[in-house]
N, C-alpha and C positions, 0 to 999 in steps of 0.2 A: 455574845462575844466570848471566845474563848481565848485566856491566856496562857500562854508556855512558858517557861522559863528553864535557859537551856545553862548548863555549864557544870560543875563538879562540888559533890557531896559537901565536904569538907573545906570547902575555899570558903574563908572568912567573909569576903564580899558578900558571895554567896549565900549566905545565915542572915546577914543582915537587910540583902533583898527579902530571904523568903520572910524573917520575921516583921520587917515592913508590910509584906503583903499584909499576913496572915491578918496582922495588929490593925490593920486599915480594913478586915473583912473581902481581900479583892481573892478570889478562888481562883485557883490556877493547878496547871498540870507542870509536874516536875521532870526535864528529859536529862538524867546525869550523862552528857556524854564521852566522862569517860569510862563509865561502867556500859552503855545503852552505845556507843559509836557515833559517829555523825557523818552523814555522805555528802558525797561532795555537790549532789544537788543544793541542798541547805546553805552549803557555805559559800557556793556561786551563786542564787539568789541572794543571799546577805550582803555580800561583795557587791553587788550592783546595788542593793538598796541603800548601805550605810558607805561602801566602800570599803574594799580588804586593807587599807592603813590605819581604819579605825578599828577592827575585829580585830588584828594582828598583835597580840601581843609581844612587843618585842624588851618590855619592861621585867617580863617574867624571869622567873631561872630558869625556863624550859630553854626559851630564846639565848640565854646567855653563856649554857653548857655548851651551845654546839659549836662543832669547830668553824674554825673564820671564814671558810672560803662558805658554808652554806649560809653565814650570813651574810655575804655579798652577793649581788644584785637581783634584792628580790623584788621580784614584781608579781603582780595579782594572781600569777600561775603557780610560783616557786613557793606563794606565802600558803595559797588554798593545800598545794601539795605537804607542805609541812604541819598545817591545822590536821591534815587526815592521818597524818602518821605520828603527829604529836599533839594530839587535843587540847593539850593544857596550853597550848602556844594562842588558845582562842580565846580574845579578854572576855571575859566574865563580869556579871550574869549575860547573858541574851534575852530581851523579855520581846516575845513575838505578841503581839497584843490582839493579833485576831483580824485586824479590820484594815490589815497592809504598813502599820505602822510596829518597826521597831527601834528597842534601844538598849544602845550597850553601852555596858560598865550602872553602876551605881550611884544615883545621887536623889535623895527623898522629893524633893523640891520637883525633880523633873518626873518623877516617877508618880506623884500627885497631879500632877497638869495631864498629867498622859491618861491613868485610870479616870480622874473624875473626867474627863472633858473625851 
């Protein structure tokens, strides 16, 4: 099984997944996408498998800079289109687990049940 974990260098979350892996021994491949890109194949598979409401960060300050009218009415097209032009808008981490199962954001407890099991 090969693990990914997708999202950006320097995001706090993101330290704390990787140091979790590491510290549990779980091997994984690191894709920064805001250094590496992400297409929007990825982010419409994701959107179907978790759903674009949960990927979507709209808690960030990415989301929160922009002006009012892009953040009204988005919907799965408008949000995929703003993850590709604004990466950071994608919650973080993304851990692609290899075997069709993924999971966003950070929490040790589920990130334990997902590796060992």
């Amino acid at each position: 099984m090969t693990i990914t974990i997708y999202g950006i260098k320097n995001c706090d979350t993101m330290k704390k997944a990787r140091t979790w892996l590491e510290g549990h021994g779980v091997a994984y491949a690191f894709h920064d996408y805001k250094a590496e890109g992400i297409d929007r194949r990825h982010l419409q598979a994701w959107s179907r498998k978790v759903g674009w409401e949960v990927l979507f960060n709209k808690a960030g300050t990415t989301f929160k800079a922009l002006p009012e009218a892009d953040k009204q009415g988005i919907d799965e097209s408008k949000a995929i289109a703003l993850m590709l032009a604004q990466p950071s808008m994608i919650k973080r981490p993304v851990l692609d687990l290899g075997n069709g199962k993924l999971l966003v954001g950070f929490k040790p407890d589920i990130y334990a049940g997902a590796v060992k099991g």
